[in-house]
N, C-alpha and C positions, 0 to 999 in steps of 0.2 A: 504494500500500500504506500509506504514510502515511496520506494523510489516512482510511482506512479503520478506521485505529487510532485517531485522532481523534474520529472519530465514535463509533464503539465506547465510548469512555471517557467522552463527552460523555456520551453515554445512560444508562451506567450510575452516573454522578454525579447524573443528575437524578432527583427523588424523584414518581414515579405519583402523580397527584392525583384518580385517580379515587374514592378512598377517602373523600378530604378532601371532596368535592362530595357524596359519598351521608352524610356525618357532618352538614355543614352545612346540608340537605334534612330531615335526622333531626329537628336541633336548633329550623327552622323551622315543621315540621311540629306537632312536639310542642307549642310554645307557643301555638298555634291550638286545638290540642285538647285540651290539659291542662286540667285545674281544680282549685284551691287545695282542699285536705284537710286542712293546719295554720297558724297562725299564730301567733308568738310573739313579741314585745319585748322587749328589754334595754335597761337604758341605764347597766348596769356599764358601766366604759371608755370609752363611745362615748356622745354626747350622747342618740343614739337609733340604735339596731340592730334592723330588722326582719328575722326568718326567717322564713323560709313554706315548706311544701313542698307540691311539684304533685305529681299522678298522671295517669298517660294508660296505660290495659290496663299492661303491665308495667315500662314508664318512669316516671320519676321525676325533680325537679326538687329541687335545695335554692339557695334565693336567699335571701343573706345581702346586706341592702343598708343603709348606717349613715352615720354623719355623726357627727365633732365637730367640739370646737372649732376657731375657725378654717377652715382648708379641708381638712383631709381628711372625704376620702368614698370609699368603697369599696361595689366594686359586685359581688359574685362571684355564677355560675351553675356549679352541678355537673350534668351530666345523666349518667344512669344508666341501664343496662338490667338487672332484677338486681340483681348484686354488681358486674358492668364498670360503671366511671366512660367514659365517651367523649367528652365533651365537658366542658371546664371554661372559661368566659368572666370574666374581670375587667376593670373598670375602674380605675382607683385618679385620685384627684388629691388631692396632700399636699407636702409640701417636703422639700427634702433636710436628711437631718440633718448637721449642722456645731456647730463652737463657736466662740459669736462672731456676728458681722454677716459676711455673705458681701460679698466683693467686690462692687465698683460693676458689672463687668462680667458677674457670674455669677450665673446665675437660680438664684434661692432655690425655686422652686416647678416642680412637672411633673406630668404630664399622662399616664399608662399605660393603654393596650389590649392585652391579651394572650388570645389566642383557641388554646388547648389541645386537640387532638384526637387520640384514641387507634385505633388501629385493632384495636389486641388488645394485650395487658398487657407483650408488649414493645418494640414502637413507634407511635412518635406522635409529630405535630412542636407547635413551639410558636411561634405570628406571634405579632410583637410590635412595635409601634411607641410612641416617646416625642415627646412634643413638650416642652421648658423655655417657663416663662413665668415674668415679674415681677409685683411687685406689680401692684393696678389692674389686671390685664389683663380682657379680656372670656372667660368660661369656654365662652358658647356659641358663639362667633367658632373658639377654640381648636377644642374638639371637632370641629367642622366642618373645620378645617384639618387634623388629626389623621387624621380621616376618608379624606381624601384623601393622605396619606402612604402610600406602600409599606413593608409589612410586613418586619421581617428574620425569617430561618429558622431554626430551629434543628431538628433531629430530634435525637427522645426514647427512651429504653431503657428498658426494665426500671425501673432504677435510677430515673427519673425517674414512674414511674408509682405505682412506691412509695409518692412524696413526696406525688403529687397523693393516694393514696389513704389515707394517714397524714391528710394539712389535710382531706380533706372527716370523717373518723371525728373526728376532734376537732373539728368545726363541729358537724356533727351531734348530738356528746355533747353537747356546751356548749348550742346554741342550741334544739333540739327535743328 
């Protein structure tokens, strides 16, 4: 009877990923079949900020991809069906903010993938992995390492879908 209660709670802690497989199917598909419909540059703030946005029948793509000074670069992707966001992809590589020179042993600079999928506007989980790097390091050595890291999890609410759908309406306003 134990271990039957076991099992029971096992299962129902783990999160159905068959949602996650038809999102990320979606997300590949799309980018095969999409074609660019705007393009825009900024280089307020950012040394250089390209936005673009795809169409594919009634999806939609907004890629905000920028670079300044230094090493930050950010990479973000919103996919859209509609008004639902269901996929939101970033990159980011930039340094940690501090005051001062960081410790000898404490990497000044990281490395972020976070891969956002929603299944309907009140759940959705969020993978996400970091790698720290120092100066000199090699970025395409990293990524590749990065790559191979396992994701941590997080599932998303309501609340968190919000958030994503507040930053894409003000990407949006701003960059197209």
């Amino acid at each position: 009877m134990m271990k039957l209660l076991l099992i029971l709670s096992l299962l129902a802690y783990t999160v159905p990923d068959y949602w996650i497989r038809d999102v990320e199917r979606r997300v590949e598909l799309f980018d095969v079949e999409s074609h660019l419909i705007k393009e825009k540059t900024d280089t307020s703030g950012f040394d250089c900020l390209i936005a673009r946005k795809y169409k594919s029948g009634n999806l939609e793509k907004l890629h905000l991809a920028g670079k300044s000074e230094g090493i930050d670069t950010i990479d973000v992707k919103f996919y859209t069906k509609g008004k639902f966001i269901y996929a939101q992809l970033e990159l980011v590589i930039t340094g940690y903010l501090q005051k001062g020179q960081p410790a000898e042993d404490q990497p000044a600079n990281y490395i972020e993938e976070s891969k956002t999928y929603y299944k309907n506007k009140k759940e959705g989980i969020l993978l996400n992995r970091i790698i720290d790097y120092g100066e000199n390091a090699d970025l395409d050595s990293l990524k590749y390492v990065l790559s191979t890291m396992k994701f941590d999890t997080v599932i998303l609410t309501a609340e968190h879908y919000q958030r994503t759908v507040n930053r894409f309406k003000k990407s949006k306003k701003r960059f197209l």
